[in-house]
N, C-alpha and C positions, 0 to 999 in steps of 0.2 A: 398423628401428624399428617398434612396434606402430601398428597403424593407431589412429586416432582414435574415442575411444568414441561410439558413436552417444546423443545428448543426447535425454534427456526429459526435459520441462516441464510438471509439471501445474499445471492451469491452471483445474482442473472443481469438484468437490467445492460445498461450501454456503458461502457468504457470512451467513447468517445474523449470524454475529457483528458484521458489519459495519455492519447496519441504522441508519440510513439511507440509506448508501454502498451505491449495484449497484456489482456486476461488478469486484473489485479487479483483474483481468488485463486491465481496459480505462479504468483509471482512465490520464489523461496529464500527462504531468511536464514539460511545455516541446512540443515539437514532436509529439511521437508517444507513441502508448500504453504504456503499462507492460512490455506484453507485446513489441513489435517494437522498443523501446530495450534488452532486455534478448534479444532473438534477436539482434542488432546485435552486441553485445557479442558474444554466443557465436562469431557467424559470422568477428569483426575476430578470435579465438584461434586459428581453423583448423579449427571443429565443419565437417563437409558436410553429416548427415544428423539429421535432428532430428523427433521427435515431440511432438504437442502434446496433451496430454491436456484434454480441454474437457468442458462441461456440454449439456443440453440448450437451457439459454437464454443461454450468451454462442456455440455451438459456430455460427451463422453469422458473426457479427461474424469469431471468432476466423478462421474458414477466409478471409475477405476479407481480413484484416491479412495475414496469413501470406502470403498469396500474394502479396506485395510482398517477399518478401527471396530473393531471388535473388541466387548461384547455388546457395546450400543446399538442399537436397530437403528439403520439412515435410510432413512428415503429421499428419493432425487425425484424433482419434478422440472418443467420446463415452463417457462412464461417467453410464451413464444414470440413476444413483441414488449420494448421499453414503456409499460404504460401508468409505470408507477409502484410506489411500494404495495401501496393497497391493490392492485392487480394481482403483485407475487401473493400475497396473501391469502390471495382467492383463490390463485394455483395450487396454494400447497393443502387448503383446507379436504379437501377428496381425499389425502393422505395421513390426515390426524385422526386419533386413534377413536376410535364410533363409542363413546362416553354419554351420559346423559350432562357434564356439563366436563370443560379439556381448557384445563388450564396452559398457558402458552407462554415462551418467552422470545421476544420476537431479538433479531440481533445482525449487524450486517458486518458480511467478511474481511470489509477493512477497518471496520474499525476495531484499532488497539489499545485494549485499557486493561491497567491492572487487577490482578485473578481477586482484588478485594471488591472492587464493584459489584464482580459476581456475588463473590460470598454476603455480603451484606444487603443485593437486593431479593435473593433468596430467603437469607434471614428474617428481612420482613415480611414476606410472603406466606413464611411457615407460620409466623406468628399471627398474620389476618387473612386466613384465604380466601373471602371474601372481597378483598379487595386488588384493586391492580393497580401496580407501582410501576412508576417512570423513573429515569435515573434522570438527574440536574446535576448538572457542570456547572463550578461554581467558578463564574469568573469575571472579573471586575470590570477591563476593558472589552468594548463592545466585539461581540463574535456576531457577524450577518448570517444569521440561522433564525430557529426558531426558539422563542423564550417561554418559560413556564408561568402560568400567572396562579402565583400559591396565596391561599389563605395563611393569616396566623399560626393557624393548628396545622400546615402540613398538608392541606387537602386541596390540590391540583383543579381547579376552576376553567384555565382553559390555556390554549395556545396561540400565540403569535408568532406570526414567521417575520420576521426581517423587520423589529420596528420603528429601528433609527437610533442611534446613541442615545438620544436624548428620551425616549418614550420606552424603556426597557420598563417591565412591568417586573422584572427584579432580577436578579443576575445569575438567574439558573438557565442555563441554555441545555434547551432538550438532544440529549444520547439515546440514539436510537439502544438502548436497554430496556425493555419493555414487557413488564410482565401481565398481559390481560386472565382475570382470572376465567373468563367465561371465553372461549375460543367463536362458540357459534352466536354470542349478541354482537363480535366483534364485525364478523363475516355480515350481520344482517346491516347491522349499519353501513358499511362498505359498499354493499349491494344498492343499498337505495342514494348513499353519495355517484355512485357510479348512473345511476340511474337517470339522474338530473342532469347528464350531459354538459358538464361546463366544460372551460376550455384549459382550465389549469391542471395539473396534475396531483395536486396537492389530498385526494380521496382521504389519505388516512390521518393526514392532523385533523381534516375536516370531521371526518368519521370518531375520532378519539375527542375532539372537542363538541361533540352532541354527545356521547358517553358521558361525558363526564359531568354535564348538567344532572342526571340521574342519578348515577353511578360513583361511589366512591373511591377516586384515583388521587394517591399520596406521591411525593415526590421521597425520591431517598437522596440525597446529595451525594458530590465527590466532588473531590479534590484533586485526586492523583494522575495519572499521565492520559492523553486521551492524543490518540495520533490516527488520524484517519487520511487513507488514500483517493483525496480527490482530483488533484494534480501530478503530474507526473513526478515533480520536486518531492512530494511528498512521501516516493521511496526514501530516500534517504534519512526522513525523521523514523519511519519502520524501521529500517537499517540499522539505527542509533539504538531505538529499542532495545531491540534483540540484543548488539552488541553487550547493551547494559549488562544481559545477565550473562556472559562471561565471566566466570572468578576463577580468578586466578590461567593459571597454564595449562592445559589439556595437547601433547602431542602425540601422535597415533604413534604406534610401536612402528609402523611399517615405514611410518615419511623419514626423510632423509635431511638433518641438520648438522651442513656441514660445521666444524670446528670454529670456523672465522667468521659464521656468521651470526646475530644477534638476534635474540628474542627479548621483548621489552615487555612487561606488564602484562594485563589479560590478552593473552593469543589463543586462538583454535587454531591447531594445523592438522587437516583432513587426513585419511589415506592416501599413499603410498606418495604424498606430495614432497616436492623439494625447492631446499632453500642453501642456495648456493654460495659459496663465498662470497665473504664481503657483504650482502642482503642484512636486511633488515625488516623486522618488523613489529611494530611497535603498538602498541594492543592501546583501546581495544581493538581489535582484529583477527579477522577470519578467514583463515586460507582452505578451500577445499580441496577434496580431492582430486588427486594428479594434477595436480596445479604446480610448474615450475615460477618459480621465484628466483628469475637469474641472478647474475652477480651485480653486484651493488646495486640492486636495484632497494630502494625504499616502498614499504607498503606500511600506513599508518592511517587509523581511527573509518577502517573500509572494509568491505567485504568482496572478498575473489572467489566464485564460486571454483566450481569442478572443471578440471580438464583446461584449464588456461595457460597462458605464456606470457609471464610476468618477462620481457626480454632485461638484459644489460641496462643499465642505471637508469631506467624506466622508475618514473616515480607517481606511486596513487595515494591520493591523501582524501580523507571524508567524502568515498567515492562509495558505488556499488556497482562490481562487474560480475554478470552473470556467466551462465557454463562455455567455455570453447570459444572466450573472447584471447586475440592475439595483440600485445603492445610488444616495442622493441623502442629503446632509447626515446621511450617520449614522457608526457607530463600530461596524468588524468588528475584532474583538482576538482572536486564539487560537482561530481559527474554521477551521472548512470547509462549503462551500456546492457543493451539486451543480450540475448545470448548469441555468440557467433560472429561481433563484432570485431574488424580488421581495422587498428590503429598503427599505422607504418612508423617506420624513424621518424623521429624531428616530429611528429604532430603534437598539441597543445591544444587542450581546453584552457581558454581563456578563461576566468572567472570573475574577475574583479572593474565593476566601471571607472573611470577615469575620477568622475566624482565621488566614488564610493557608495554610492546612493544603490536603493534596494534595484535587484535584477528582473526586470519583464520580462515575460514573455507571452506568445499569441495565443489564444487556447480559442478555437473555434471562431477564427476571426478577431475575437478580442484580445484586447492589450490585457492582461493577469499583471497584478504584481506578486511575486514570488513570497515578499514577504524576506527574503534570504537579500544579503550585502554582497555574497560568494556564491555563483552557482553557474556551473560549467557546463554542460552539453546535456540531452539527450539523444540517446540514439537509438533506432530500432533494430532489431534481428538483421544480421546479416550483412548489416550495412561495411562496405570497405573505404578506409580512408588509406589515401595515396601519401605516401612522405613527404613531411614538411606541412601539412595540413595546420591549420589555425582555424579552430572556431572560437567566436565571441560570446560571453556573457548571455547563457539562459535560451541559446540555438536549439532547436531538435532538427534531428536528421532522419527522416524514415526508412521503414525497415528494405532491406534491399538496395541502397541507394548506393552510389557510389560517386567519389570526391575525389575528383582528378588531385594530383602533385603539386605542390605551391600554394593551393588554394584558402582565400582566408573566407571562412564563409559567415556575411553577417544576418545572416535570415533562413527559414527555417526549407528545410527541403522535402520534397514531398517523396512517398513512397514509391522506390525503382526509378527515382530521375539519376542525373547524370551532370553532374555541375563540375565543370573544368575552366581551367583559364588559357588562353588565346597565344600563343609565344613567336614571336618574331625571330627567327633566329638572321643573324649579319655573319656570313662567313668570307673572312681573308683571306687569298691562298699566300701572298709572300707579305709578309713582315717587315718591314721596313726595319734595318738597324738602327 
């Protein structure tokens, strides 16, 4: 039997897109990080040796995670500048294992798909190790990526990025799932795309579309869930994920559920958390540790990590709020809130446009469409919002920022500003009867 492909995870590159969201390979889904619920997985298939391709500002974090999943060997490396996946690739090759030939499975840490993808593009790899197999997402309506252009027999000819509804050369859009059987013809190719100095970044479809003139590369199809963090929005489809595998009830012996109040369907309730009279929560849903869940408050189909303050009839619904966010009598709807976020009384994420129509928003100057009908705030670490706040439909607010009282904010806020409203006050000394 072939041995087991040695697993790379990049994990480096720029988050930019993400903004207000840091560090999507550190972002956590229930217990643990993005990145070591997703080396778990790898390790429960039978990977032993794994590479982690990191950045210069998540690459301590990443090396402390990492060095918790034993008995796998991980090596951390750093790609010291965004310049592509075929870059990371070249970073990580100094740390693959010194073979006369190193099979590879290349994989990046947001994207989430079900543990049969793995199993089956493993499977065919045992069965031709000679050859290297790409995963194709099988999907009808046009995804702006890149498409697989397959032979009859299965035998992957070449790549197109982005080629218009109308000129799909067939409806498998390439997952970065990629197993090359040969590690160092991949690097060599790599080297001489990087070589020719163009101006795009595109090195490794490039590099994997001259392989495969040669080279025998098979597609394996899927069907199954495929959620990847490119957008900030795009917590909340993880979030969903995750949620999924909830069955049933799980409450920690330590947390506290008082008498009057209600748990509904798949719930997690963390350590030493509580849920107070009248509260509810209505699964699926995830409540972490030390997390208060005041009274009447509703929490439904969301995630509340560790250490928060669910306040008085505070309500989060298809939200994700990280550790040591505070709410009191307000409405989180279609939200995600980093950690340490301050939501006073009365604030409101708005979610829903007047038309109904899908929710924009700006992602590096440009207009996004979200894709989502419902979708409520971003906001970064730290940021505090003042009572009575209203933000609109697909806002981000950055990390640190702070949102005077009253304030309805329709546009997005940059990192440590300071956005308030103007008040006139008229004061009467006598009153006229």
């Amino acid at each position: 039997m072939a041995q087991t492909p040695v697993l790379i995870i990049l994990a480096g590159g720029a988050s930019s897109r993400m903004w207000p969201i840091r560090e999507k390979s550190l972002l956590r889904f229930g217990t643990e990080p993005l990145l070591v619920s997703q080396l778990r997985r790898y390790q429960a298939l039978g990977f032993q040796e794994a590479v982690i391709v990191a950045n210069p500002e998540n690459v301590d974090d990443v090396s402390a995670m990492t060095a918790q999943i034993r008995p796998m060997t991980v090596r951390v490396v750093v790609q010291s500048e965004p310049k592509g996946m075929g870059d990371a690739l070249l970073q990580a090759a100094p740390a693959l294992p010194n073979r006369p030939k190193t099979a590879i499975y290349v994989n990046q840490v947001h994207d989430v798909v079900d543990e049969q993808l793995h199993t089956d593009i493993l499977k065919a790899y045992q069965a031709s190790p000679e050859t290297s197999f790409v995963a194709g997402y099988e999907r009808e309506e046009y995804f702006p990526g890149g498409y697989l252009i397959v032979s009859p027999s299965g035998r992957i000819t070449g790549i197109v990025e982005k080629p218009g509804a109308a000129n799909k050369p067939s409806n498998l859009v390439n997952i970065v799932a990629h197993v090359h059987s040969d590690a160092n013809r991949l690097m060599d190719a790599l080297r001489v795309e990087y070589a020719r100095d163009l101006s795009s970044d595109d090195h490794y479809e490039r590099a994997m579309d001259v392989l495969m003139k040669d080279h025998p590369f098979r597609v394996v199809p899927y069907r199954g869930q495929w959620n990847a963090l490119k957008f900030p929005w795009h917590v909340l489809d993880i979030m969903n994920y995750y949620l999924s595998m909830i069955q049933g009830r799980h409450v920690s012996e330590t947390a506290f559920i008082a008498p009057t109040a209600t748990l509904v369907g798949d719930v997690y309730i963390g350590e030493r958390a509580k849920v107070f009279p009248g509260a509810a929560v209505v699964g699926p849903a995830y409540i972490g540790a030390d997390t208060i869940i005041g009274n009447n408050a509703l929490v439904r189909n969301s995630m509340v990590l560790n250490h928060c303050e669910v306040g008085y009839t505070t309500e989060i619904a298809r939200s994700y709020v990280a550790d040591r966010c505070s709410m009191h009598a307000c409405r989180v709807l279609d939200s995600v809130f980093s950690p340490g976020v301050n939501f006073s009384a009365g604030c409101t994420t708005a979610n829903l446009r007047i038309d109904h129509g899908h929710v924009s928003s700006y992602i590096k100057g440009q207009k996004v469409d979200s894709g989502r009908d419902k979708l409520g705030a971003i906001i970064g670490a730290d940021a505090f919002l003042g009572v009575d706040v209203m933000t609109m439909p697909g806002v981000k607010i950055g990390a640190g920022a702070q949102i005077g009282p009253g304030t309805h904010v329709h546009k997005d806020v940059l990192n440590r500003q300071r956005v308030y409203v103007r008040q006139e006050l008229t004061i009467v000394d006598d009153i006229e009867s």
